[in-house]
N, CA, C and O of each residue as an XYZ file, in Angstrom:
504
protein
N     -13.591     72.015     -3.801
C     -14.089     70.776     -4.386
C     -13.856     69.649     -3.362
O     -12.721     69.437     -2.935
N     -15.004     68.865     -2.934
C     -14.868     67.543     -1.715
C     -13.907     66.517     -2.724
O     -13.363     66.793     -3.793
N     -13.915     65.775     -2.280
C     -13.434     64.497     -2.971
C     -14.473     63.573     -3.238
O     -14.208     62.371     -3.276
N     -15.569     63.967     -3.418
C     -16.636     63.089     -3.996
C     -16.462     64.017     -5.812
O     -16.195     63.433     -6.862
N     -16.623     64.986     -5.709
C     -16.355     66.179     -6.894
C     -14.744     65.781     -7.462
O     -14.706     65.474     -8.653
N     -13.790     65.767     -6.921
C     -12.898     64.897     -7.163
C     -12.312     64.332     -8.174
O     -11.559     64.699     -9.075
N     -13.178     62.643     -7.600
C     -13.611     61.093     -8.043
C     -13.934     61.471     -9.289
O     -13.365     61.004    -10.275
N     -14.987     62.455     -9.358
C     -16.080     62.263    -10.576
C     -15.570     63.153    -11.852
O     -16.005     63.238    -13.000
N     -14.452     63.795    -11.171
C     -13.441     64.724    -12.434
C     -12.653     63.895    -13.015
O     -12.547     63.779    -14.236
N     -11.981     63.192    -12.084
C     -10.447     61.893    -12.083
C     -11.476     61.011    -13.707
O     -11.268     61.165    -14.911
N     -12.418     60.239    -13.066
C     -13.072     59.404    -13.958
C     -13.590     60.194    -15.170
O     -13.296     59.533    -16.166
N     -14.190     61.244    -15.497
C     -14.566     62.023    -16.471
C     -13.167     62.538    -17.330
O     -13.208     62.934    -18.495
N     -12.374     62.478    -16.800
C     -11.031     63.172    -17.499
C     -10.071     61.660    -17.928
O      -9.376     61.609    -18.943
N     -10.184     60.704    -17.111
C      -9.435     59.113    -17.724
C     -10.520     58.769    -18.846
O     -10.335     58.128    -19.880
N     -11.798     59.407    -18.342
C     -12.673     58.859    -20.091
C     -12.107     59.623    -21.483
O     -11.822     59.132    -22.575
N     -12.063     60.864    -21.066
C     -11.788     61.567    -22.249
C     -10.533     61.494    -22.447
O     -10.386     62.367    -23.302
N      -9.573     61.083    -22.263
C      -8.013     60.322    -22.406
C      -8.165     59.660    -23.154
O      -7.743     59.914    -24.282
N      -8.915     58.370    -22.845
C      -8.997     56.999    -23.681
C      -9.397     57.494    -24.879
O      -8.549     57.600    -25.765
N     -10.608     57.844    -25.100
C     -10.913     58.726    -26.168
C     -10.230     59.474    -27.515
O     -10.416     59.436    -28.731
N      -9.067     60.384    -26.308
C      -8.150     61.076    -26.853
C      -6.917     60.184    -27.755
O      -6.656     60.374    -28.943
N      -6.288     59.227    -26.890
C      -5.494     58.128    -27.387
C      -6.000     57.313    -28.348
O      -5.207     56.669    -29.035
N      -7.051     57.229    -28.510
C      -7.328     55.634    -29.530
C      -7.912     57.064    -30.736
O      -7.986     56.768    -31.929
N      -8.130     57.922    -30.476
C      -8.601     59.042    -31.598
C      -6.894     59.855    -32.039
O      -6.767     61.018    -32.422
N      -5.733     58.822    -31.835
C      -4.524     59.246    -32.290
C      -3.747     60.355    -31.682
O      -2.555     60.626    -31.831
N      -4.772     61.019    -30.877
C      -3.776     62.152    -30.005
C      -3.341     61.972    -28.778
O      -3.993     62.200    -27.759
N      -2.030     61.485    -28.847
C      -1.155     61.094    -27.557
C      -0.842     61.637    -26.658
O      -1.116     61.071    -25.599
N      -0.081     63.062    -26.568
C       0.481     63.792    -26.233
C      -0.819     64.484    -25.060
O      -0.566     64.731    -23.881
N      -1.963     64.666    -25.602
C      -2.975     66.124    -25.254
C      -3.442     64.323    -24.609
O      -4.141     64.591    -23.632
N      -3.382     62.934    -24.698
C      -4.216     62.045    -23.706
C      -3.244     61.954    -22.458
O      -3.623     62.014    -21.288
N      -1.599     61.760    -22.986
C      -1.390     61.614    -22.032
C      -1.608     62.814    -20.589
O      -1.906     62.544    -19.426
N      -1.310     64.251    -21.264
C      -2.156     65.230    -20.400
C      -3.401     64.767    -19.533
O      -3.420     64.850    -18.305
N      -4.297     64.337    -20.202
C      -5.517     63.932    -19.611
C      -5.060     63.023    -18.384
O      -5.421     63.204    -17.221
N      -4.279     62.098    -18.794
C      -4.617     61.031    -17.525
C      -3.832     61.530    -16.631
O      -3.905     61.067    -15.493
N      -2.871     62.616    -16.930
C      -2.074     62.891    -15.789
C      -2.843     63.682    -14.767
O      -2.793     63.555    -13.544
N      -3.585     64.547    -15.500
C      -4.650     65.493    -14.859
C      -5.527     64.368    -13.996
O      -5.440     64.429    -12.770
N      -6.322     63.403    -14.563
C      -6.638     62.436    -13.743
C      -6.502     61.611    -12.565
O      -7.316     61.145    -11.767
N      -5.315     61.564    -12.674
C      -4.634     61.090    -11.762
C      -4.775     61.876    -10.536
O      -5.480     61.580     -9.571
N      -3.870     63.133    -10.701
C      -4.255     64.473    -10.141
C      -5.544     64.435     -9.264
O      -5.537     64.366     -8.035
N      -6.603     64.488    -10.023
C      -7.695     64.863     -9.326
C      -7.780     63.726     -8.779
O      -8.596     64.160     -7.966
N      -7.647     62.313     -8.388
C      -8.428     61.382     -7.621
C      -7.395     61.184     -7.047
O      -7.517     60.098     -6.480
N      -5.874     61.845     -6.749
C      -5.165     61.776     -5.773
C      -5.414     62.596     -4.718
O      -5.164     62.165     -3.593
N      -5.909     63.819     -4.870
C      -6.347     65.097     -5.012
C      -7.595     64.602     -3.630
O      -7.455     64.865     -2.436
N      -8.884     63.766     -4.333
C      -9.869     63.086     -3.507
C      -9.164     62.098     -2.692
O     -10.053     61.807     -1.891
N      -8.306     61.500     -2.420
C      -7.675     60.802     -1.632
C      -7.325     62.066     -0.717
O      -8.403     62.408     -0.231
N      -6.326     62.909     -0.260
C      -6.256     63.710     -0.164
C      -7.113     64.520      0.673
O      -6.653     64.971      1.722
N      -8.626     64.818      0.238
C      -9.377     65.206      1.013
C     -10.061     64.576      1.957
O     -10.626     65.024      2.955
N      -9.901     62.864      1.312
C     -10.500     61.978      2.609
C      -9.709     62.355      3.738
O     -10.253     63.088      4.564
N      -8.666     62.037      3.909
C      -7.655     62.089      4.632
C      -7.264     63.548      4.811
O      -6.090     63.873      4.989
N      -8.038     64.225      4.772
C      -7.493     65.900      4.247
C      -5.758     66.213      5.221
O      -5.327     66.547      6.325
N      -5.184     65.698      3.453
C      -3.963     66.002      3.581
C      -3.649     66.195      2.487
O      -3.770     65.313      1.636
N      -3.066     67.639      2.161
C      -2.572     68.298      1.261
C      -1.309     67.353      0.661
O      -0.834     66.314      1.121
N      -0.949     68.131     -0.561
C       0.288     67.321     -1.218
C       0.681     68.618     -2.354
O       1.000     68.320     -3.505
N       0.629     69.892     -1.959
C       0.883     71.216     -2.686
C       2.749     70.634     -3.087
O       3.620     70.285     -2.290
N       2.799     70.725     -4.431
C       4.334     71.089     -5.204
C       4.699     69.251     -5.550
O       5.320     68.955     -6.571
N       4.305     68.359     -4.739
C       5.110     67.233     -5.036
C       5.032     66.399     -6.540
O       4.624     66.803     -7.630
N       5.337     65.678     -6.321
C       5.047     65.051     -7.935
C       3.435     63.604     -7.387
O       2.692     63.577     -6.406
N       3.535     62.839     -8.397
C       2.661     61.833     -8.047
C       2.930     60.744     -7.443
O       2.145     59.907     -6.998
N       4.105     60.759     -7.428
C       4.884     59.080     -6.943
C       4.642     59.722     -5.535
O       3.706     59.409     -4.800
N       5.539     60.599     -5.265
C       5.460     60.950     -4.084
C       4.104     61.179     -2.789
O       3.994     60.881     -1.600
N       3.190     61.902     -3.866
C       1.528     61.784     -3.335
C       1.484     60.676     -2.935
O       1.693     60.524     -1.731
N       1.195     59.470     -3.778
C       0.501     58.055     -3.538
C       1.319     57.741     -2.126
O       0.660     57.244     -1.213
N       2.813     58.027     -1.899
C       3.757     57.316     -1.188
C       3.293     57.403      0.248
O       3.386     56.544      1.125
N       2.607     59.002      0.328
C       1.835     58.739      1.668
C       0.462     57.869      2.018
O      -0.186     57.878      3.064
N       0.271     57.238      0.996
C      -0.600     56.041      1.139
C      -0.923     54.760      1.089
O      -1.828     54.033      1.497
N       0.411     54.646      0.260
C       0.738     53.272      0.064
C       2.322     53.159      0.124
O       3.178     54.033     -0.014
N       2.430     51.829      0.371
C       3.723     51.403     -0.048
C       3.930     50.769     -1.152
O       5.076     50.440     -1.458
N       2.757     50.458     -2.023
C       2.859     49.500     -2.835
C       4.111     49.561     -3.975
O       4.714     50.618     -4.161
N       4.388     48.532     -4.597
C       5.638     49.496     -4.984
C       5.080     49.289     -6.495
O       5.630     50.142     -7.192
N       4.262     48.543     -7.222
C       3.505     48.606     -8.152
C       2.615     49.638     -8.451
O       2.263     49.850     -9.612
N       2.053     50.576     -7.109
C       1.058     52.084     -7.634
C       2.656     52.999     -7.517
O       2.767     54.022     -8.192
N       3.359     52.724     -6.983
C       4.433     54.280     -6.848
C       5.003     54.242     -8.275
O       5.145     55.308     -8.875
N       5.475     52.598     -9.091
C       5.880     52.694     -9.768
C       5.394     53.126    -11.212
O       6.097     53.269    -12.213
N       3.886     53.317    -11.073
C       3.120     53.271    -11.865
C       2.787     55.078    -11.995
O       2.648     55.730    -13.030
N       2.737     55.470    -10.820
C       2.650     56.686    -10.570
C       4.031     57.439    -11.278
O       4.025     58.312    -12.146
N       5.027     56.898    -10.713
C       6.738     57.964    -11.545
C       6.662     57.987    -13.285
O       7.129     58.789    -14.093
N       5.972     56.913    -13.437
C       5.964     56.165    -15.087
C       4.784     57.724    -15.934
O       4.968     58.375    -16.962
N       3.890     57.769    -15.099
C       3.165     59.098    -15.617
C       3.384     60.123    -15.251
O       2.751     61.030    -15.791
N       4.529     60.535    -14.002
C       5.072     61.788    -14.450
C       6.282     61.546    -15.065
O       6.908     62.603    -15.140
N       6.907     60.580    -15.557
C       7.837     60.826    -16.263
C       7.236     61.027    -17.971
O       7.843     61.574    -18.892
N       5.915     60.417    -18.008
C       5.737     60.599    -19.533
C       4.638     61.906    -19.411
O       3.900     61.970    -20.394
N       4.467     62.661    -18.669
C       3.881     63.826    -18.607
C       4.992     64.850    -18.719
O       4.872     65.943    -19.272
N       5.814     64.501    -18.281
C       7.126     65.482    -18.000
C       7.815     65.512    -19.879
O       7.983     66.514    -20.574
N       8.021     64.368    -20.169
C       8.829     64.671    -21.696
C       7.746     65.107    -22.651
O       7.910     65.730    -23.700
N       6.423     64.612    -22.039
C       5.334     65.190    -23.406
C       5.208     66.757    -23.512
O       4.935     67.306    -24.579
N       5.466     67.573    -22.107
C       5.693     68.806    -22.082
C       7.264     69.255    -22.846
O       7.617     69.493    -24.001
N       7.783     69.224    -21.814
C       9.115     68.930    -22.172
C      10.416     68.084    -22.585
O      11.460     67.691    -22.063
N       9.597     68.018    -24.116
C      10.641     66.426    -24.695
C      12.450     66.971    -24.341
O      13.029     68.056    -24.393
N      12.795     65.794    -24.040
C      14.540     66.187    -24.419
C      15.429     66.710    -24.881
O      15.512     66.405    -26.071
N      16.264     67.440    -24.537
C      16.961     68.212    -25.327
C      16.211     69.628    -25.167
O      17.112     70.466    -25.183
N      15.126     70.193    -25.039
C      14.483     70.950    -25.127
C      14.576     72.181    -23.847
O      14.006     71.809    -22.821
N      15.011     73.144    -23.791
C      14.902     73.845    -22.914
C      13.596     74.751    -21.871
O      13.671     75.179    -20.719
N      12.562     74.779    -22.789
C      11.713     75.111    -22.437
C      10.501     74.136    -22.785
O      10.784     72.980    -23.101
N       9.355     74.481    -22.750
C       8.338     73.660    -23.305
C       8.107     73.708    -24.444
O       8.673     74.650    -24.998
N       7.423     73.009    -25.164
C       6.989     72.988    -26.762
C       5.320     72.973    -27.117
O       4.455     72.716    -26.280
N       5.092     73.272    -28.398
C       3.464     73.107    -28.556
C       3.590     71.663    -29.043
O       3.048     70.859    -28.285
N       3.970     71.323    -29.746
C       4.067     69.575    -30.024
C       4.421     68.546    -28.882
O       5.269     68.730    -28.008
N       3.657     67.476    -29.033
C       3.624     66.876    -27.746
C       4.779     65.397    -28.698
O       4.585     64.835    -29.776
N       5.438     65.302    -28.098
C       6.335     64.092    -28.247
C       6.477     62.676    -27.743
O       7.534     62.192    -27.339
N       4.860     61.817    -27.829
C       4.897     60.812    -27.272
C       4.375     59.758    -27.849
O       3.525     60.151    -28.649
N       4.477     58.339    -27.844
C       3.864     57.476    -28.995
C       3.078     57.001    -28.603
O       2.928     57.008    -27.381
N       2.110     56.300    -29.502
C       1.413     55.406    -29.333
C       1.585     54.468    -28.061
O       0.625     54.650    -27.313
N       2.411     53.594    -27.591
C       2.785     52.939    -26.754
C       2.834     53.419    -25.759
O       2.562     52.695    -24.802
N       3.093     54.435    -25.572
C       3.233     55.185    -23.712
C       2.573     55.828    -23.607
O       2.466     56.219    -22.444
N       1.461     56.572    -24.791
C       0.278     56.585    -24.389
C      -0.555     55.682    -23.652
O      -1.162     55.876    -22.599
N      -0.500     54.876    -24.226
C      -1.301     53.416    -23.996
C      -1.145     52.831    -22.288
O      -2.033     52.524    -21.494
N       0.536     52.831    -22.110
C       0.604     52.331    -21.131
C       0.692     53.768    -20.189
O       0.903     53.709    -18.978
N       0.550     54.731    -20.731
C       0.306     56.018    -19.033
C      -1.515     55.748    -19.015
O      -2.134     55.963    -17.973
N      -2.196     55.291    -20.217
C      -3.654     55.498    -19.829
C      -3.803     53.748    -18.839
O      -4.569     53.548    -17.896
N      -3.016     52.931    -19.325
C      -2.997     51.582    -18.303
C      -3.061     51.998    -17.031
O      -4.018     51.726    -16.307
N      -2.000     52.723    -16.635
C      -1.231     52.898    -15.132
C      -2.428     54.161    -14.789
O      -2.536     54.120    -13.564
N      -3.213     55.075    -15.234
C      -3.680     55.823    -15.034
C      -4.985     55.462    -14.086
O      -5.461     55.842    -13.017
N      -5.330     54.313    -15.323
C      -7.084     53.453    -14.831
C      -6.468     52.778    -13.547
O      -7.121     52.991    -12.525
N      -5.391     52.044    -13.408
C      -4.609     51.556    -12.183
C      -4.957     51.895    -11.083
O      -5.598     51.227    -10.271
N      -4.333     53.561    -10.917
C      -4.053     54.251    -10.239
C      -5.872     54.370     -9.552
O      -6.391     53.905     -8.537
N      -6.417     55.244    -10.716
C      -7.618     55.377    -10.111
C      -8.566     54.494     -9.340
O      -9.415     54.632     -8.458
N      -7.965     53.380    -10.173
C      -8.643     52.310     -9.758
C      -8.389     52.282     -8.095
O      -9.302     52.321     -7.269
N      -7.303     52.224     -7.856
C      -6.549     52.096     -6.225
C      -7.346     53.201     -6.104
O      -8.172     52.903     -6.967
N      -7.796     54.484     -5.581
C      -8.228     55.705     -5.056
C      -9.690     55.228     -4.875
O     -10.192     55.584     -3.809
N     -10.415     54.551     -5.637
C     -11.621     54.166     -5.908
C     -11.540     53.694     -4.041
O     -11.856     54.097     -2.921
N     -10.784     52.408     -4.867
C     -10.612     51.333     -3.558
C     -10.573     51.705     -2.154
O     -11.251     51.373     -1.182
N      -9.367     52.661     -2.360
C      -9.313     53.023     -1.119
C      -9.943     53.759     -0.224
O      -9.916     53.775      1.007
N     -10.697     54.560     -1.274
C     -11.889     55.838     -0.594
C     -13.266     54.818     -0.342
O     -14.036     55.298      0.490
N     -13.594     53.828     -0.775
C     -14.595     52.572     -0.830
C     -14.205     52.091      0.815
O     -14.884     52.248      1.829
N     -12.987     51.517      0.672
C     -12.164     50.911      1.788
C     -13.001     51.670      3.522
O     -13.885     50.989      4.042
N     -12.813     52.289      3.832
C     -13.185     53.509      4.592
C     -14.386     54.170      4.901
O     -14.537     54.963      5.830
N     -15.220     53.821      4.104
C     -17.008     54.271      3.822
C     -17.123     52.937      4.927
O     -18.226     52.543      5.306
């Protein structure tokens, strides 16, 4: 997949998030935007074709920015990707996703963010 194929997953998958969240399911949106994220880090990535196999997302962006507003924005959705899999206390994963309204909200904020920056930056460069 180029990173034009990418872009157009990242944005198709932050739509169906929003979707997912304001249609009450938190847990399976915040999935979405993390996946999102994913893929238009993913197209960053191939501009620059430089892999980022095992890391988390903070770390991805970090080879591209310094900003400390996308890194921070970036840890904020794997940390709420991380407890929606695996809420606290929990040893393994669960089928119930454990996340509210509110951090839904704000991982789909930081999500459009994020993409938003990848947009930019793959724009930036054309």
């Amino acid at each position: 997949m180029d990173f034009d194929e990418s872009m157009a997953k990242a944005l198709e998958l932050i739509a169906e998030a929003e979707k997912l969240i304001y249609d009450g399911n938190y847990g399976e949106g915040v999935v979405l935007v993390q996946n999102a994220v994913e893929s238009a880090v993913k197209a960053l990535e191939g501009k620059y074709k430089a892999g980022a196999l095992g890391k988390d997302l903070m770390e991805k962006f970090a080879r591209f920015t310094d900003d400390a507003e996308i890194l921070n924005s970036a840890k904020v959705i794997d940390d709420f990707f991380s407890t929606t899999l695996y809420p606290v206390g929990f040893d393994t994963g669960t089928e119930e996703y454990d996340i509210s309204q509110g951090k839904a909200l704000l991982a789909f904020k930081y999500g459009k963010y994020l993409i938003d920056f990848v947009q930019s930056r793959i724009s930036q460069e054309d």
